[in-house]
C-alpha positions in Angstrom: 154.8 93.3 155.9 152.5 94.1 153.3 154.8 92.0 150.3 154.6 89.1 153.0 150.7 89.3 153.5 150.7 89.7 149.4 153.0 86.1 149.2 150.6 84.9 151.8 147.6 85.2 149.9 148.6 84.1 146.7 149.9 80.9 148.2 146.4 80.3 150.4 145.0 80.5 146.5 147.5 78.4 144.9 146.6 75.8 147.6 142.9 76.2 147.0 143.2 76.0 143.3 145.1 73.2 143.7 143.1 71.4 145.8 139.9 72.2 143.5 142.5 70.6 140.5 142.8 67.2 142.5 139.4 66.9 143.4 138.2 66.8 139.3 140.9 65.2 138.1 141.6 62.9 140.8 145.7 63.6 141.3 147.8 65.9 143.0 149.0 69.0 140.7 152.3 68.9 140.3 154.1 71.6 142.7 157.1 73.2 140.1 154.3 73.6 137.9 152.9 76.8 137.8 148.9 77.0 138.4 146.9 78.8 135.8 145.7 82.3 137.0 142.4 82.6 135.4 141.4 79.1 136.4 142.1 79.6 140.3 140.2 83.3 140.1 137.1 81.4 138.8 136.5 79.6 141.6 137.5 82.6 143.9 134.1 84.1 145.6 132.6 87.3 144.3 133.0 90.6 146.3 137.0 90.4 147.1 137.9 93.4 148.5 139.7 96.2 146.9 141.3 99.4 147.8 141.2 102.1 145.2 143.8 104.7 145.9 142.8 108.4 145.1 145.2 111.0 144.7 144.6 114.8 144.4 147.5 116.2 142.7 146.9 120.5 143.2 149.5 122.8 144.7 146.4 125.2 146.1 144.1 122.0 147.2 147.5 120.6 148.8 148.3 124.0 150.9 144.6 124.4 151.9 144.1 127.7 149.7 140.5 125.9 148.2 138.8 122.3 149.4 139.3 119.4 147.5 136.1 118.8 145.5 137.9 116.2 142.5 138.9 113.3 145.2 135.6 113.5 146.4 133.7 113.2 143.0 135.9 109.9 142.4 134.5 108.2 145.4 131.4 109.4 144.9 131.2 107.4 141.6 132.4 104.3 143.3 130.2 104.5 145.9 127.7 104.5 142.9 129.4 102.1 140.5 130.4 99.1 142.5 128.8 96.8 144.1 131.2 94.3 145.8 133.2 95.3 148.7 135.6 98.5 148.5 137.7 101.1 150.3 139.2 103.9 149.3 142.6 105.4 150.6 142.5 109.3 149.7 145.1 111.8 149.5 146.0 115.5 148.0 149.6 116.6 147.3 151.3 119.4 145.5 152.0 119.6 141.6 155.3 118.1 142.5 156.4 115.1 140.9 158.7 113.6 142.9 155.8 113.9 145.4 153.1 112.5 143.5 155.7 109.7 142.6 156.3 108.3 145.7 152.4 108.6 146.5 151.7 106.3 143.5 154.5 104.2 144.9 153.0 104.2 148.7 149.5 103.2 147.5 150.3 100.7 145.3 153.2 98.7 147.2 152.3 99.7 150.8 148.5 100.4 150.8 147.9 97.6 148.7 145.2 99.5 146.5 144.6 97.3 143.2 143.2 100.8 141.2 145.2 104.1 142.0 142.9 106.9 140.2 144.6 110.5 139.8 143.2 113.6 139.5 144.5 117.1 138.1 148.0 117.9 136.6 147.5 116.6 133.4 147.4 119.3 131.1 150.0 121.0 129.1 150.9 123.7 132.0 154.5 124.0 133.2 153.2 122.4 136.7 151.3 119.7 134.8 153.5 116.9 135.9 151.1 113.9 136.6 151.5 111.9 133.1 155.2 111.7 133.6 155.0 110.9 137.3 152.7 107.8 136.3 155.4 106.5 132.8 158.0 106.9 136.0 156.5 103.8 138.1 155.0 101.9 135.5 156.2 98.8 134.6 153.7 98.7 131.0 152.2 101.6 129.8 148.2 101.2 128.8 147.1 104.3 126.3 143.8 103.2 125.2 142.8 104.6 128.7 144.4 108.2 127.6 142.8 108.0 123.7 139.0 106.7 125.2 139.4 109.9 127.7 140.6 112.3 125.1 137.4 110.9 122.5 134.8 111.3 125.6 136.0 115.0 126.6 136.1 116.0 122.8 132.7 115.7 122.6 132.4 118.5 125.3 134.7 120.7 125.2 137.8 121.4 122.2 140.7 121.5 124.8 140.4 117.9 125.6 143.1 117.6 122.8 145.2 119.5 125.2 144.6 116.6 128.2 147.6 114.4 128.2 145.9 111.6 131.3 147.3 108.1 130.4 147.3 104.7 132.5 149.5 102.2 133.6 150.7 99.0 135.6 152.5 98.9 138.6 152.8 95.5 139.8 149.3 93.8 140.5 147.6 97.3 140.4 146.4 99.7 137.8 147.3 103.6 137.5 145.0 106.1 135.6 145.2 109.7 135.6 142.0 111.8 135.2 141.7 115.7 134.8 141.0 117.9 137.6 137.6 118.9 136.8 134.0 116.9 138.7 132.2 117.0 136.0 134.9 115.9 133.1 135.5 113.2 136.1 131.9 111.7 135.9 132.0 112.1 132.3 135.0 110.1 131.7 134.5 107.5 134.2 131.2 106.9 132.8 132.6 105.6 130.1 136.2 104.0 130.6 135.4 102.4 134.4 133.6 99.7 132.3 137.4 98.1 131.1 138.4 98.7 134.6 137.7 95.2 136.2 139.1 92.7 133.6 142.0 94.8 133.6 142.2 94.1 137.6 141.2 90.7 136.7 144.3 90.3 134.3 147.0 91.7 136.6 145.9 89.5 139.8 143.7 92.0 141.3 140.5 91.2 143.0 137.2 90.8 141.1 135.5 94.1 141.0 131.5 93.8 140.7 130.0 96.8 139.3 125.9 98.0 139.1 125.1 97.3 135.2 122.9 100.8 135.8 126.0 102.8 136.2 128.9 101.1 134.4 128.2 97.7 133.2 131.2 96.3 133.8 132.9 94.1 130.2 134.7 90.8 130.6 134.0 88.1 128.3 131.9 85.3 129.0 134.7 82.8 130.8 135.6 85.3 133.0 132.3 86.2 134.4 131.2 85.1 138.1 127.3 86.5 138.4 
């Protein structure tokens, strides 16, 4: 249902872009052609709503042995950072891959969520399974994320050359892992959320507006709305 509603939307914008097309130039756009993403998105409103996924990947946070406090410190920053309308869909589940596969999977192709954030499981532990879940349901593989995480935490704490958090594309939304710690959480999203929306922008996602007081969001100048 979801892929329909998906095929659904992209056509309403198709039709919308086309019909802005015909209006300046005075003729129909030609319907084998294919319509130019970024032109379309410019003329799309601000404040398209997006669903950012937020997996908790801890066998003891999973089996209730100690409360979640890393999901919790992601949505916190969102509920700080952005400014145009959001929702998260949260969830905790064991150092398993298989498990945290398929809830990569779920989020992205069911629960439509254009950013699925990860937390935990990305160290170099035995358990520490999260990277190679994420490089399993990717289709491209982004790791500038992973090298701008690794250069923030260094200036911390040594054993951020021991993280191993990359990112990736699924489809239409973007995966990033992030460690299991709060406070390496704020740190690092502090810094690398600020790449976040173009790179929604580029893959079809919705346009994420950000507070310039938290994360002032990049994107060159032909790609800005406000």
């Amino acid at each position: 249902m979801l892929g329909k509603t998906r095929h659904l939307i992209n056509l309403r914008r198709w039709q919308f872009a086309s019909a802005v097309f015909e209006r300046v130039h005075g003729q129909v756009q030609n319907t084998d052609a294919v319509f130019p993403l970024d032109l379309f998105q410019r003329f799309m409103p601000i404040g398209e709503m997006c669903r950012f996924g937020v997996v908790t990947a801890s066998d003891r946070a999973s089996s209730g042995e100690y409360e979640d406090l890393s999901g919790p410190a992601i949505v916190a920053f969102l509920e700080e950072a952005v400014s145009s309308d959001w929702e998260a869909v949260t969830s905790v589940v064991a150092d398993d891959r298989e498990a945290i596969e398929l809830e990569m999977i779920r989020l992205c192709d069911e629960e439509g969520c254009s950013v699925v954030i990860t937390t935990g499981g990305t160290g170099p532990a035995p358990r520490d399974i999260t990277p190679e879940a994420t490089e399993s349901v990717c289709d491209r593989m982004l790791p500038g994320f992973g090298e701008q995480m690794r250069t923030v935490s260094m200036k911390y704490v040594p054993t951020a050359m021991l993280s191993r958090q990359t990112a990736g594309i699924r489809g239409s939304s973007l995966i990033m892992n992030l460690p299991g710690s709060p406070r390496s959480i704020r740190e690092i999203l502090d810094v690398v959320f600020a790449a976040v929306p173009y790179c929604v922008d580029l893959i079809g996602g919705p346009y994420i507006a950000t507070v310039p007081s938290v994360v002032d969001a990049f994107r060159p100048p032909h790609a800005r709305r406000e």
